[in-house]
C-alpha positions as CSV (number, residue, x, y, z in Angstrom):
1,X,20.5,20.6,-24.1
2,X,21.6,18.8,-20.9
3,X,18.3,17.7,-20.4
4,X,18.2,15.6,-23.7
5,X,21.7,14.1,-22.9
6,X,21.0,12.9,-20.0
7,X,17.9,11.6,-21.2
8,X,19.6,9.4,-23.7
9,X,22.3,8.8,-21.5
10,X,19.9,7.6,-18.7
11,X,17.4,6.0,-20.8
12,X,16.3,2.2,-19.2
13,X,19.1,2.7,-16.1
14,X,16.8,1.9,-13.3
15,X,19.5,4.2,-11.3
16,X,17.9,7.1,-12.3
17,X,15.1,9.2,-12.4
18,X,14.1,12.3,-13.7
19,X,11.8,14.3,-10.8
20,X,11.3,17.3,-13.3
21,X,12.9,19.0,-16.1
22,X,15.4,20.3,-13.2
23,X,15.2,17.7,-11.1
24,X,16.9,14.3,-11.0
25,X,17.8,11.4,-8.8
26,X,20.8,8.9,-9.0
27,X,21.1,5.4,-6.6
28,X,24.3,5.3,-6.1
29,X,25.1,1.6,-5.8
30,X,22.9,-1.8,-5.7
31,X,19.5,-1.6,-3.3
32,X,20.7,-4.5,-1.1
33,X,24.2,-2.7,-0.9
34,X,23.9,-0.9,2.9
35,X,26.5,1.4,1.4
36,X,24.2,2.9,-1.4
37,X,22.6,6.4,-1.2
38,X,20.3,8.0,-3.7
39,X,21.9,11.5,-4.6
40,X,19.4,14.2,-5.9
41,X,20.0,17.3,-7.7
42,X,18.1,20.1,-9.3
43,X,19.2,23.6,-10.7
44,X,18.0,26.7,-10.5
45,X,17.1,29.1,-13.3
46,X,20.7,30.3,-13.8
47,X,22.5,27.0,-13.8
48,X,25.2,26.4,-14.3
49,X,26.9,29.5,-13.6
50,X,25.3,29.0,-10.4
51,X,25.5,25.9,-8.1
52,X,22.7,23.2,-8.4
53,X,21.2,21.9,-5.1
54,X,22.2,18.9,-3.9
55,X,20.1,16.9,-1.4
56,X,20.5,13.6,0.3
57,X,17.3,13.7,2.0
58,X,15.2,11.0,0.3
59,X,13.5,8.4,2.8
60,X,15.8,5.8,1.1
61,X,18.9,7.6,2.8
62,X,17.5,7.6,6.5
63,X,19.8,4.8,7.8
64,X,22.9,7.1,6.6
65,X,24.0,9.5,9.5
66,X,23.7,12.9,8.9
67,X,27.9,13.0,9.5
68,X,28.1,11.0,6.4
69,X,25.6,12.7,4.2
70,X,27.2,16.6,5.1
71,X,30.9,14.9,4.3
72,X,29.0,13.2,0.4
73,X,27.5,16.9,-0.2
74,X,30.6,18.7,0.8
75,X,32.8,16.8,-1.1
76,X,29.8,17.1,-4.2
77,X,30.3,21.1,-3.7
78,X,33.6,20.4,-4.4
79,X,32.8,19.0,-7.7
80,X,30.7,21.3,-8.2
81,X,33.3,24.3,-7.8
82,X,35.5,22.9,-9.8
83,X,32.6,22.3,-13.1
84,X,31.0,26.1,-12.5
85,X,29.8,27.2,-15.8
86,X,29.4,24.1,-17.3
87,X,26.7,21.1,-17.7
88,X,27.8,18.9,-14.8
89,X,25.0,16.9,-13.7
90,X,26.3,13.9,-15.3
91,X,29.7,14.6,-14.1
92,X,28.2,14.5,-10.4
93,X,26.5,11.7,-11.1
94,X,29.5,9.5,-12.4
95,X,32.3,11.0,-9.4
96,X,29.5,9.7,-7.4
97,X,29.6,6.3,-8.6
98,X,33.4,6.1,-8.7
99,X,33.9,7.5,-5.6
100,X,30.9,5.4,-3.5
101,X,33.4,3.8,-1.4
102,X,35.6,6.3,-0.2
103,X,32.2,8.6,0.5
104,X,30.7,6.1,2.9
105,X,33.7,4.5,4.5
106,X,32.9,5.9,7.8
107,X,29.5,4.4,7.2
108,X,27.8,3.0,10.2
109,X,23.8,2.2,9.1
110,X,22.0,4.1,11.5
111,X,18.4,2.7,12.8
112,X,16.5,5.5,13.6
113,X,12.9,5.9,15.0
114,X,11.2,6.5,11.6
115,X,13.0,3.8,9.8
116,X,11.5,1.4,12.9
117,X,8.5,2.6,13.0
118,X,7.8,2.5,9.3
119,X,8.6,-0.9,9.5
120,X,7.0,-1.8,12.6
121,X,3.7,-0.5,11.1
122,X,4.6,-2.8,8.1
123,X,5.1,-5.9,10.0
124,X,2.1,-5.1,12.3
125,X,-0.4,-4.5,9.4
126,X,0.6,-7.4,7.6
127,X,0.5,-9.7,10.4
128,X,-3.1,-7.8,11.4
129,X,-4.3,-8.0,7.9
130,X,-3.2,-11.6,7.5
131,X,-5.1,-12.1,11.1
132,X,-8.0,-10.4,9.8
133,X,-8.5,-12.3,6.4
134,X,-8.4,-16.0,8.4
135,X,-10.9,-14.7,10.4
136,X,-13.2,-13.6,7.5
137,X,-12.6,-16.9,6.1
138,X,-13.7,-18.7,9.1
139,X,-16.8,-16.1,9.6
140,X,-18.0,-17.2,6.3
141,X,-21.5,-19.1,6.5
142,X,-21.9,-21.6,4.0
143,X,-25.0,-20.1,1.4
144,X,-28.5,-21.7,1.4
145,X,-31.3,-21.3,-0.2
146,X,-34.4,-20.1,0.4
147,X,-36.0,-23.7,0.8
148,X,-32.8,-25.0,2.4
149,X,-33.1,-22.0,5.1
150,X,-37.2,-22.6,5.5
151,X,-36.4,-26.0,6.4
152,X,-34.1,-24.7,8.7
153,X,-35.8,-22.6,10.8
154,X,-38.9,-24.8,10.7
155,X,-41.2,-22.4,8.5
156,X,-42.9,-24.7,5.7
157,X,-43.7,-27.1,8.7
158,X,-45.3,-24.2,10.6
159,X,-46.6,-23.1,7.8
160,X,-48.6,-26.3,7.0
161,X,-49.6,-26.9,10.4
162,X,-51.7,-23.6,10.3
163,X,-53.2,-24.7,7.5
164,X,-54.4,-28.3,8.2
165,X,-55.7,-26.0,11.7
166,X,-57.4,-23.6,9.3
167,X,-58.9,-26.7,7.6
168,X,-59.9,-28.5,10.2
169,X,-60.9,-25.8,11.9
170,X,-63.6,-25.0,8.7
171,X,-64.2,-28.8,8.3
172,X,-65.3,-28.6,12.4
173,X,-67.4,-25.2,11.7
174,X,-69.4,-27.0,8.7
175,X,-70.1,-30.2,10.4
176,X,-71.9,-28.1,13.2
177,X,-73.7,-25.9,10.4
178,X,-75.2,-29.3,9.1
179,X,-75.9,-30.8,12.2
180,X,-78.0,-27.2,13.4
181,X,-79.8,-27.3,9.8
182,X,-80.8,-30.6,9.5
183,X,-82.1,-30.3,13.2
184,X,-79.9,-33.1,14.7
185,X,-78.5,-30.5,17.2
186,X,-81.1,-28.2,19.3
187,X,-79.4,-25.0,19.4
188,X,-82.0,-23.3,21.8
């Protein structure tokens, strides 16, 4: 039942996202907003008389200390007490929205090694692959054909040079055949 609500409830908010059938995540504020979080939250077979998980660990949360994101769940648990034994996904979701700016006022975006490196390894393989296509661009040879590239490398020209030899050469070979038959040449 809470599944289909917060389908239609949900439906075209690019906000949120269902994972599974017990699984959902909720951005919490505007992508540009260094104050924003994405809040996910699944529950277990016995929801809701039992507590659904509550994670902050999506990649999208890595510049928020890990200070801030135990203060967001703990405060969330609290919540989450206080709705035991009833639907309260959407209830979680919405105290989350309203309450974005008092969760992250001690918010100080943290740069940590995996957010560098991931975009170190961005800007380096953009800048690489960039480098890499204006050098395939300048490697490319212009196409010829097959006459264009025999004239090139000389070949029809070598070509009928052996046979004007091969000619000649027979031309030569019959003259002296004559001359040795009709006697003009003593051969012995």
């Amino acid at each position: 039942m809470e599944l289909e609500a917060l389908r239609s409830i949900y439906e075209g908010d690019d906000c949120f996202k269902e994972l599974s059938s017990v699984s959902f995540q909720y951005r919490v504020g505007n992508p540009e907003d260094p104050k924003a979080f994405l809040l996910e939250i699944s529950w277990p077979e016995t929801y809701p008389e039992t507590s659904p998980t509550i994670s902050l660990d999506a990649f999208f949360n890595n510049r928020i200390s890990p200070d801030v994101k135990r203060t967001i769940i703990a405060q969330l648990e609290e919540q989450v007490e206080a709705n035991l034994g009833t639907a309260m996904i959407y209830t979680l979701f919405e105290w989350a929205k309203e309450n974005q700016e008092s969760l992250m006022k001690n918010h100080q975006p943290v740069v940590n090694a995996v957010v560098f490196l991931f975009f170190f390894q961005t800007l380096t393989s953009s800048s690489e692959n960039s480098t890499n296509l204006i050098s395939k661009k300048k490697e490319k040879k212009e196409q010829l054909t097959k006459s264009q590239k025999r004239k090139l490398t000389g070949k029809t020209g070598a070509r009928r040079q052996r046979l004007f030899f091969i000619l000649m050469f027979d031309i030569y070979l019959s003259n002296i055949f004559i001359l040795i038959y009709t006697g003009m040449v003593d051969v012995g």
